[in-house]
KEGUSE-356608 format. One line per 4 residues: number of its first residue (from 1); their letters; for each residue z, x, y of N, C-alpha, C. Coordinates in steps of 0.02 Angstrom, whole numbers. Each point is the difference from the previous one (the first is absolute). Example, Ala and Ser with C-alpha at 12.3 -4.5 7.8 and 13.67 -1.06 7.14 Angstrom:
2
1	AS	390/660/-284/0/-45/59/0/45/60 ~ -36/-18/53/3/42/59/37/-39/55
END
This chain:
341
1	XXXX	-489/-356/-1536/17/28/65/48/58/-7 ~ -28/59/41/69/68/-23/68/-18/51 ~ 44/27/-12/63/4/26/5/-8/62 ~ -58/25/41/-10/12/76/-18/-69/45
5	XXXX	-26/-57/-73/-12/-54/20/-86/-10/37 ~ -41/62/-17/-68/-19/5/-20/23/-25 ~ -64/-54/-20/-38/-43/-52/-47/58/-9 ~ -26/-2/-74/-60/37/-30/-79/-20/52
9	XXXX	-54/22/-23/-27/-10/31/-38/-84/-38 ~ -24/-55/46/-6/-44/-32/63/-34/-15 ~ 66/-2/-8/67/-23/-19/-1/-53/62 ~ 76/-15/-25/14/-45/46/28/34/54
13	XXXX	-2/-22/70/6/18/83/88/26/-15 ~ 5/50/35/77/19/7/15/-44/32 ~ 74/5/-15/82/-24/53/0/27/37 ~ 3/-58/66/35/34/44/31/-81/42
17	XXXX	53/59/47/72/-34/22/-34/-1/86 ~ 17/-58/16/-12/-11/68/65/-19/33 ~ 34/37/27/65/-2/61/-20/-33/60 ~ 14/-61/13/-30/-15/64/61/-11/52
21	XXXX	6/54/60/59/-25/54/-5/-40/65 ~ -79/-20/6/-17/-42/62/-34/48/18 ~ 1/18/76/-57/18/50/-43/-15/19 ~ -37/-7/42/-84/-33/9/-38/-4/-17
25	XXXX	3/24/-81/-49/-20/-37/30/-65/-27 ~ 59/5/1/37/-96/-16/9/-62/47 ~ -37/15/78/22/-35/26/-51/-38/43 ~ 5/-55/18/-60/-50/45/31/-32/56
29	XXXX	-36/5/47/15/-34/60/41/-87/23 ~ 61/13/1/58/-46/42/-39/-37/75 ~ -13/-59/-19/-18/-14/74/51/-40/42 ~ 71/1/-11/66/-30/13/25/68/33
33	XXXX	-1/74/-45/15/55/15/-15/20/49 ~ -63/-5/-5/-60/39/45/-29/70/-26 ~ 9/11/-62/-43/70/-9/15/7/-101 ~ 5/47/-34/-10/0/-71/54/36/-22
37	XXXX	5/-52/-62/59/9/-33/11/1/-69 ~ 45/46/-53/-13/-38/-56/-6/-53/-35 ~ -39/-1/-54/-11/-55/-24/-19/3/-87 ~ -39/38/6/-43/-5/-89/32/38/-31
41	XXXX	20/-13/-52/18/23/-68/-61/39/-39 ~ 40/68/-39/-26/37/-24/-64/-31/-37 ~ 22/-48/-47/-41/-29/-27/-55/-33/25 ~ -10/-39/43/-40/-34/50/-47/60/41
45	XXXX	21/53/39/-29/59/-11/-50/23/-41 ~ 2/6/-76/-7/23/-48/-64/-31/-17 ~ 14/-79/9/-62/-48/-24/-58/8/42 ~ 26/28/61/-79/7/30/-33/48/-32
49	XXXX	18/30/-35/-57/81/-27/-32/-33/-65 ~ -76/-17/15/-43/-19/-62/-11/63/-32 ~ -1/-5/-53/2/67/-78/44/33/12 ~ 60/-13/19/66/60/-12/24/4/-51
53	XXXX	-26/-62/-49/44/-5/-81/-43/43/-42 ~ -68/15/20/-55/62/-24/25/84/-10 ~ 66/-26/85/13/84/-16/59/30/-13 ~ 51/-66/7/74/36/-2/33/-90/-30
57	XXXX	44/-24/-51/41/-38/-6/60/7/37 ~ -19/-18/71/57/-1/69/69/-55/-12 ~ 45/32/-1/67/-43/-32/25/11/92 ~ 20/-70/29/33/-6/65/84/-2/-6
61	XXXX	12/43/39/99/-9/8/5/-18/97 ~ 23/-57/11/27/17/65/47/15/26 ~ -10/45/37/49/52/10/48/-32/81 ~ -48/-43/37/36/-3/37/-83/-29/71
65	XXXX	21/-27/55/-63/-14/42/29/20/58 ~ 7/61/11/31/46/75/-64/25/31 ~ 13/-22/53/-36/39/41/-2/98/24 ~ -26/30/12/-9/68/-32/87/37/50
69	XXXX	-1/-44/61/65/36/19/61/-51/-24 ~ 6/-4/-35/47/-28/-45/-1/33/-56 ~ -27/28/-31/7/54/-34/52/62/17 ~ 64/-22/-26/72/50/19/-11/68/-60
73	XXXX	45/55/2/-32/24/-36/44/-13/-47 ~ 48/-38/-14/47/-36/-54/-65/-46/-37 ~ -20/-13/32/-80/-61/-50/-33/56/-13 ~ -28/63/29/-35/43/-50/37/28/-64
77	XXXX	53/2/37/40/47/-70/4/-70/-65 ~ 5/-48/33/-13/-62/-60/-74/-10/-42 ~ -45/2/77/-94/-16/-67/34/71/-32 ~ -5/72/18/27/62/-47/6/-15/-76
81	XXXX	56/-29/4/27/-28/-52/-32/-52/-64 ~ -51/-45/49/-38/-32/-38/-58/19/-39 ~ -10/61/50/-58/19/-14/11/59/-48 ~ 50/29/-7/21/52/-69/34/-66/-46
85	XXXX	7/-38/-5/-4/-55/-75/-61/-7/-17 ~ -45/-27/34/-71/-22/-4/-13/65/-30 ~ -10/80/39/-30/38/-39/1/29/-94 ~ 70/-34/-6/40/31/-48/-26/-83/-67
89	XXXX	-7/-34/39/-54/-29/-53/-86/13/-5 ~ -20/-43/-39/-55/6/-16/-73/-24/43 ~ 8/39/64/-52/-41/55/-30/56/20 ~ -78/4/13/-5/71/18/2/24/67
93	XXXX	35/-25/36/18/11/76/22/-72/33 ~ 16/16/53/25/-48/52/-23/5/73 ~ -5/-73/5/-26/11/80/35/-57/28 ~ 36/29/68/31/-43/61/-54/-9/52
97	XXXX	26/-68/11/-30/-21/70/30/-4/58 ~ -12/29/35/72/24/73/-45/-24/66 ~ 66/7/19/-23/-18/91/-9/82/13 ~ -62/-12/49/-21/57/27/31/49/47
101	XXXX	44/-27/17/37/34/72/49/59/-33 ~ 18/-24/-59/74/62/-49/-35/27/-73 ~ -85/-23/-5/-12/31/-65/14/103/20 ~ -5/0/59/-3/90/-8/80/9/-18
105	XXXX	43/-15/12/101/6/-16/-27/-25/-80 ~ -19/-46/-20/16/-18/-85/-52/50/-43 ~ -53/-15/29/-54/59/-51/51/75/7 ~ 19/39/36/24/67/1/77/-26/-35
109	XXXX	22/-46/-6/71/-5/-7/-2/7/-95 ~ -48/-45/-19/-46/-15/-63/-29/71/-23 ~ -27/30/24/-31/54/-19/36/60/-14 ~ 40/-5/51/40/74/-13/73/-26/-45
113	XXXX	8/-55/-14/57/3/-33/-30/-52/-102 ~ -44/-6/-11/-42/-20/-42/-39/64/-40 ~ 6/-6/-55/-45/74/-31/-62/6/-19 ~ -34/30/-30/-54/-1/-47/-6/-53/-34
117	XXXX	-47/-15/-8/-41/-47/-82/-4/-50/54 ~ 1/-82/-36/-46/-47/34/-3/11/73 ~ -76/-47/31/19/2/43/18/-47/50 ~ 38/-10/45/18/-48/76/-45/5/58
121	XXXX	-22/-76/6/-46/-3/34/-7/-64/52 ~ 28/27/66/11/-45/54/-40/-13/45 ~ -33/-66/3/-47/-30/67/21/-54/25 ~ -38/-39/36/0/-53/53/-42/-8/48
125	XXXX	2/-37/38/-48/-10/55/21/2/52 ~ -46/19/59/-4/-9/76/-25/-66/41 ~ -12/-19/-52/-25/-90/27/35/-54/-35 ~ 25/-25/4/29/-79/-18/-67/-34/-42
129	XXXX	53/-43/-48/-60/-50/-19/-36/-38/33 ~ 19/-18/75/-30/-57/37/-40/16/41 ~ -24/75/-13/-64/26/49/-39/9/-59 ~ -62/-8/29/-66/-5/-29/-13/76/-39
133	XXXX	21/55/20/10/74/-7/56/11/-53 ~ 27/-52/-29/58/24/-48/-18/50/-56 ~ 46/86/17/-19/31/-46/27/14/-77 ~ 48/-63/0/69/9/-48/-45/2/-82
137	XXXX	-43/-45/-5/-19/-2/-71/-51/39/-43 ~ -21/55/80/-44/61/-38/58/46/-2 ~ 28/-6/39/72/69/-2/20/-17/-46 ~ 29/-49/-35/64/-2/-58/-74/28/-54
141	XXXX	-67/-26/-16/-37/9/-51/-29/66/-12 ~ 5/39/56/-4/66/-7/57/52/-28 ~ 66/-48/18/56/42/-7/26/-6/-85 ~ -42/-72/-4/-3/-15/-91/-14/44/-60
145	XXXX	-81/18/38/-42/58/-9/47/76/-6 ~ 2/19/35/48/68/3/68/-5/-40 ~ 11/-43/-28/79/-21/-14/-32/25/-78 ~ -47/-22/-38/-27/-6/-41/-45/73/-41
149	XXXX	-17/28/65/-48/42/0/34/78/-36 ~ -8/20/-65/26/52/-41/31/68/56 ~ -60/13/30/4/53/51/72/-19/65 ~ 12/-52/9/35/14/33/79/4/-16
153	XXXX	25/2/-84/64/28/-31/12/69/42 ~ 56/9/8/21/68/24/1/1/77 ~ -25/-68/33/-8/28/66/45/-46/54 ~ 63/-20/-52/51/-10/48/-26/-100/36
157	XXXX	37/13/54/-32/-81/62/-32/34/29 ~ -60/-15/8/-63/-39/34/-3/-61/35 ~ -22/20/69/-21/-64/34/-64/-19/18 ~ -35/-58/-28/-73/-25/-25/-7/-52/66
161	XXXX	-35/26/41/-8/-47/40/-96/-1/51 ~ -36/-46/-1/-78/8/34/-54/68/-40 ~ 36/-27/-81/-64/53/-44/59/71/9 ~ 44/15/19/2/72/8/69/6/-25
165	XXXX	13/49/-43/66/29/-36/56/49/24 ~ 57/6/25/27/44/38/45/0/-24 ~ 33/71/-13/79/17/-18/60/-53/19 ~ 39/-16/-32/65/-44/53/48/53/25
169	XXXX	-2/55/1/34/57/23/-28/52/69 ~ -97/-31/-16/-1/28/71/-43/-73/53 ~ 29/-71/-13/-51/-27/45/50/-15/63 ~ -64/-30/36/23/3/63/-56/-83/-5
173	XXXX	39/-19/40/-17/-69/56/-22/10/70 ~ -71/-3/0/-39/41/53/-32/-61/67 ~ 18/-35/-11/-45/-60/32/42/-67/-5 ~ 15/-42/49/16/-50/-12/-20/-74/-18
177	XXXX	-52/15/-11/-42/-41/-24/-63/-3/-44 ~ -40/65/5/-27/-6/-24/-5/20/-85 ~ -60/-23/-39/13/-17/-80/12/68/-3 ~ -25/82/-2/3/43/-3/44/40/34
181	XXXX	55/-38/-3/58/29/26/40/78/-1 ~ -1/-16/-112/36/54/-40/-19/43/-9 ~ 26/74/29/-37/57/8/45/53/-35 ~ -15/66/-38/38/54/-4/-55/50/62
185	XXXX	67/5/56/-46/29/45/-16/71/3 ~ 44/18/-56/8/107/-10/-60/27/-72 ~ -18/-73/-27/-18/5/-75/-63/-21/-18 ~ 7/-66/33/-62/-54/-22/8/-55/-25
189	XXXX	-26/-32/-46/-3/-32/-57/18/20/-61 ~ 12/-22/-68/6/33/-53/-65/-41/-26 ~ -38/-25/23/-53/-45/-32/-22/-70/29 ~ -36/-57/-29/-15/-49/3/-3/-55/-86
193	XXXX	-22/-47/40/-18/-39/-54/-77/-28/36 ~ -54/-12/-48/-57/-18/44/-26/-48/-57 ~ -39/-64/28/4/-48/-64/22/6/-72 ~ 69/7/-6/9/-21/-57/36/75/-41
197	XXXX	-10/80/31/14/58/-36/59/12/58 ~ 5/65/-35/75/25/45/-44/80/-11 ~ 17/19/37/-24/76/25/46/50/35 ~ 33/21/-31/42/56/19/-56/66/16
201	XXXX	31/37/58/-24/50/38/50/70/-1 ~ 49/-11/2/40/66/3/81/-25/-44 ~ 30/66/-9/68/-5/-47/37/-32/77 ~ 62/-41/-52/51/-15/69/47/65/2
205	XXXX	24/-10/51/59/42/23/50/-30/4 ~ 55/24/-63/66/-25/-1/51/54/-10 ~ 81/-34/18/45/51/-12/17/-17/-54 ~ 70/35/-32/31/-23/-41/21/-53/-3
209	XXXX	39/-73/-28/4/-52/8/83/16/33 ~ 19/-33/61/61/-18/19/11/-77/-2 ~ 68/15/-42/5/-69/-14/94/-25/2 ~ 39/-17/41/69/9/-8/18/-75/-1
213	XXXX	68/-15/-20/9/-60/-25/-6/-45/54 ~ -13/13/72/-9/-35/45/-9/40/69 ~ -44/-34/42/-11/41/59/60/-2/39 ~ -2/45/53/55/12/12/1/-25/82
217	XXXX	39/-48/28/-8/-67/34/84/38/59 ~ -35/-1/66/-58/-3/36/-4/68/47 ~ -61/21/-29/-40/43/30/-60/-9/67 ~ 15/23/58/-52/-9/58/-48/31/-4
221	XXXX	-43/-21/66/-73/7/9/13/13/75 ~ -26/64/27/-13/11/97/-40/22/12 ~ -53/-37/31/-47/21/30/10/38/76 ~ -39/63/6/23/53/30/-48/-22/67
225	XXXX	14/-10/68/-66/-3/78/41/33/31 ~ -55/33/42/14/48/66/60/-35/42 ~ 46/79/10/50/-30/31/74/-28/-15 ~ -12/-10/-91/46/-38/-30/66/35/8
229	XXXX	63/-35/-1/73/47/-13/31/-17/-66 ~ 30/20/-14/51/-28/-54/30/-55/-25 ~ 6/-31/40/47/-78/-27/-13/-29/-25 ~ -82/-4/-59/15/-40/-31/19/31/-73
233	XXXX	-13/78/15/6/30/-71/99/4/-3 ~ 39/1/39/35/-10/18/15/-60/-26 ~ -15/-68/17/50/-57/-17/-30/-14/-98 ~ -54/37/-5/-16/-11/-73/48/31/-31
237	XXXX	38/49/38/47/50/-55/73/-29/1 ~ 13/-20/59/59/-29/4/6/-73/-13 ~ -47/-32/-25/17/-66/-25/-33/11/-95 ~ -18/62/-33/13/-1/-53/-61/26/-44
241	XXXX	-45/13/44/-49/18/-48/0/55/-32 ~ -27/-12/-74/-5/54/-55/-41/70/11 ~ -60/-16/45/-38/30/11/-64/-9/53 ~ -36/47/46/-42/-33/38/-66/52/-20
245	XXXX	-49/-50/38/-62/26/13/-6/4/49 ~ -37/42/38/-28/14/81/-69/-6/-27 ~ -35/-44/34/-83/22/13/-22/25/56 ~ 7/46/-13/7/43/57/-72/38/25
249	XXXX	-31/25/73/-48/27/20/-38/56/-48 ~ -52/7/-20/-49/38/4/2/32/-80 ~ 43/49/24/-17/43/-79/66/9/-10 ~ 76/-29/26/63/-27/-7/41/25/34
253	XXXX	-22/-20/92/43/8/24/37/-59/58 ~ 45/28/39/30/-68/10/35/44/106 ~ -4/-49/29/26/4/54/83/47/25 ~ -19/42/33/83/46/8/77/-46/-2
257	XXXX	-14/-54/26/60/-59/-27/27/-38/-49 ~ -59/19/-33/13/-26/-59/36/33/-62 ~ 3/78/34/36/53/-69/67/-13/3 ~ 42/-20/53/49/-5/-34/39/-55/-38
261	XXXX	-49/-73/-7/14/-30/-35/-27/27/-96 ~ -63/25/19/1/36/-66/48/53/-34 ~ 40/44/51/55/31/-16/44/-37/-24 ~ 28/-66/38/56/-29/-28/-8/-26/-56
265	XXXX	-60/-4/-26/-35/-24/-84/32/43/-43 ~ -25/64/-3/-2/61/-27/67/11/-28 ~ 34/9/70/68/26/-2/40/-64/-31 ~ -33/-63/-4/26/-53/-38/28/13/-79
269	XXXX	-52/50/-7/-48/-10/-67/-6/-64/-27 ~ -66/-22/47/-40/-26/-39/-67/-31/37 ~ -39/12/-61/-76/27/4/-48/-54/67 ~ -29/57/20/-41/-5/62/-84/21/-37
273	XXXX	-41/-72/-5/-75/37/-15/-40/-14/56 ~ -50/48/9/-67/5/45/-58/-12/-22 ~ -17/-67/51/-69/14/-41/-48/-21/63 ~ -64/-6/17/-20/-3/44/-30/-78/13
277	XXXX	-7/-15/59/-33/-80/36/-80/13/6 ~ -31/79/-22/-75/-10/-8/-19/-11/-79 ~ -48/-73/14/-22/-2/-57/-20/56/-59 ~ -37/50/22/-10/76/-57/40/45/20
281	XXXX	10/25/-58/20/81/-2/62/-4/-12 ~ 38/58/-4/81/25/-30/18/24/62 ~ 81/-7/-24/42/24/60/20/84/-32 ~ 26/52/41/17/57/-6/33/5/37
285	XXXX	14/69/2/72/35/43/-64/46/53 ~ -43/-33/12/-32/51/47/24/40/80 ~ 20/-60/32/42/17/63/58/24/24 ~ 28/43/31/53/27/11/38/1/76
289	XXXX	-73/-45/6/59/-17/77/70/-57/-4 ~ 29/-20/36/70/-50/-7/-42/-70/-33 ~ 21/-25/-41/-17/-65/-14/-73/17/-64 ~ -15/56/4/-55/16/-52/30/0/-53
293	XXXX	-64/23/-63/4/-23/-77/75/58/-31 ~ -16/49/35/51/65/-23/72/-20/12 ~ 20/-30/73/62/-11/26/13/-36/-58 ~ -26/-73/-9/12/-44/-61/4/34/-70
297	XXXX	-31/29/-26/17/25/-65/47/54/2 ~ 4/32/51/76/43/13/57/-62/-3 ~ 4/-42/15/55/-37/17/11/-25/-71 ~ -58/2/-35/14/-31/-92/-39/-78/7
301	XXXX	-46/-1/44/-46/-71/-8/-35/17/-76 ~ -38/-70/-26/-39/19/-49/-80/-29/36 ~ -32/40/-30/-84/-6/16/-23/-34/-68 ~ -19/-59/38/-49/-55/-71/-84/11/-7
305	XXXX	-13/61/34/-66/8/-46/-67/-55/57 ~ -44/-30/-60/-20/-63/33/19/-55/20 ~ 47/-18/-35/47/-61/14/-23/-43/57 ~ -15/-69/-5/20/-33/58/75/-22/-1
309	XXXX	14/-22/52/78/-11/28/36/-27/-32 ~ -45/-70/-29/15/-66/-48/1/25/-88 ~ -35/56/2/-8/20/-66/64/59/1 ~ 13/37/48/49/53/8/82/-37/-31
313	XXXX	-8/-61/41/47/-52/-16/41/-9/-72 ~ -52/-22/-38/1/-32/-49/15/58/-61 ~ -32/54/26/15/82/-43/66/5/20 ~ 23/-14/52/84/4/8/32/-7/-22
317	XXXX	-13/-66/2/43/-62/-25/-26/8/-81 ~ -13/28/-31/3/11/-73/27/62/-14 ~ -29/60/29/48/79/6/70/-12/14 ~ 16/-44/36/93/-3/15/18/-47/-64
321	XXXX	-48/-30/-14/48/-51/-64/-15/42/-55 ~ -37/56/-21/8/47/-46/68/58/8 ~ 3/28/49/20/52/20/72/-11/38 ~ 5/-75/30/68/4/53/-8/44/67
325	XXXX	32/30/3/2/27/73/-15/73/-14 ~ -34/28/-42/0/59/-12/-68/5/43 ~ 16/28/56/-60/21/38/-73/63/-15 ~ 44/46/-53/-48/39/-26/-40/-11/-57
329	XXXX	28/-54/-36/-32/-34/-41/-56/-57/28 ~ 17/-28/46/-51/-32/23/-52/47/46 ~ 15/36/2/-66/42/44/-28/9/-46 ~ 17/17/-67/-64/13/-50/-19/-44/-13
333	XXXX	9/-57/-17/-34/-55/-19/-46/-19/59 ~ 24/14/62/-55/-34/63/-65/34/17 ~ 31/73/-28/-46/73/18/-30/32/-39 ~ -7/-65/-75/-45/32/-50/-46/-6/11
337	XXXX	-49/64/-33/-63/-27/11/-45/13/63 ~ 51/49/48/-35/41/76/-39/50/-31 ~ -55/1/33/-53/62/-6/9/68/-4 ~ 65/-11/74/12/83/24/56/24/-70
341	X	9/-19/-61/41/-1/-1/88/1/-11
END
């Protein structure tokens, strides 16, 4: 077996590390509760996949049986951790099993602060074990597949979920239910897996790796509606936050009441990003009326590009734990990588 930990052709099945933290792919219906909860262990999981020992020697660690909003980002910055030991031995990738509701915060948190070579590879399910529809044991066996698969070294976290492969830097959680949830909605797919192969379609798109000794705790999230005023960007600043996001209208702009809580950011110093509440497209400085993209980047907002809100977040909260409060340093890190640019 080479260094990378997969097998010649004919050899014996690579290593690989299975992180399991709960989510609904771990959990079966409470009838005391009234609805589904964790329950199964990584391992137990694992045993449902007939011929998985054909394709990967799957070594289980449990990591923990949280449900996906229980996932703090103190527990990501922990799997993090597990998951750069695991790589640094001899396994040829890793794959977590997460609750569905926070894989888009851990895949981008994972991705952008994780480098090159093996790869990380996060699924789960949208159905519980106790429905007839449970999709947990083709998701983890696909995500086996890709964990394994030569082609996918170099391409960072990946999230493997209903046959289909997606960046952990650009997915999105599109559906609340259904199996085909995980979408990159600006990009695509980076591929599939279809009985049994893995099929990559296009290069990923990554930045440089940001990675600081810890995220930087606590950074907000504001969602921007007609009408809005200030107060809450306001009590986010005065009770301590490091930094905010606005998801803000259209192509990034935000209501005439709302600028001067973004002023009092500014003039804080400290960092104000934009990013928009429509699923596609980038934010710009296009508008120049009060509350448009121009007023904001005059004032020293930063523009996140594609970013969703949750993903704008998490780029924060790693740019401030690199950088501190240096606001012009974090604009580059947020604003790498614009077209115009």
């Amino acid at each position: 077996m080479g260094e990378d930990g997969n097998a010649g052709e004919g050899g014996t099945p690579p290593r690989v590390l299975l992180l399991a933290t709960g989510g609904t792919i771990s959990m079966q219906r409470d009838a005391e509760r009234g609805g589904a909860v964790p329950r199964l262990t990584g391992a137990e999981i694992l045993a449902t996949l007939p011929g998985v020992e054909e394709v990967a020697r799957v070594e289980v660690r449990e990591f923990g049986r949280f449900p996906g909003p229980h996932m703090t980002i103190g527990r990501m910055w922990e799997l993090r951790a597990a998951i750069l030991q695991a790589l640094a031995e001899d396994y040829a990738g890793v794959v977590v099993t997460h609750g569905t509701d926070t894989i888009e915060e851990t895949a981008y948190l994972l991705d952008r602060s994780i480098g090159d070579g093996k790869p990380v590879v996060i699924t789960g399910a949208m159905r519980n074990s106790s429905e007839l529809s449970w999709d947990g044991p083709a998701n983890l066996m696909a995500g086996i597949e890709v964990a394994v698969a030569p082609e996918s070294r170099g391409r960072g976290t990946m999230v493997v979920m209903d046959d289909e492969i997606v960046q952990g830097a650009e997915v999105v959680k599109t559906h609340t239910e259904a199996a085909g949830t995980f979408r990159s909605p600006n990009w695509g797919p980076l591929g599939v897996t279809d009985k049994g192969r893995v099929l990559f379609y296009r290069e990923s798109r990554r930045k440089p790796t940001l990675a600081p000794g810890a995220p930087a705790l606590p950074v907000d999230l504001v969602k921007v509606v007609a009408g809005m005023d200030a107060r809450l960007l306001e009590a986010s600043l005065d009770t301590g936050a490091r930094g905010i996001v606005l998801e803000a209208l259209g192509r990034g702009n935000v209501p005439p009441d709302v600028v001067p809580g973004v002023r009092r950011w500014t003039q804080a110093g400290r960092p104000v990003v934009i990013t928009s509440r429509s699923l596609r497209g980038r934010v710009l400085d296009t508008y120049a009326y009060p509350g448009g993209g121009h007023e904001l980047r005059e004032m020293g907002a930063i523009f996140a590009d594609h970013m969703t809100g949750q993903q704008a977040r998490i780029e924060l909260m790693l740019a401030i734990g690199v950088h501190g409060g240096d606001v012009e340093a974090i604009r580059n890190v947020v604003e790498a990588g614009r077209y115009d640019g």
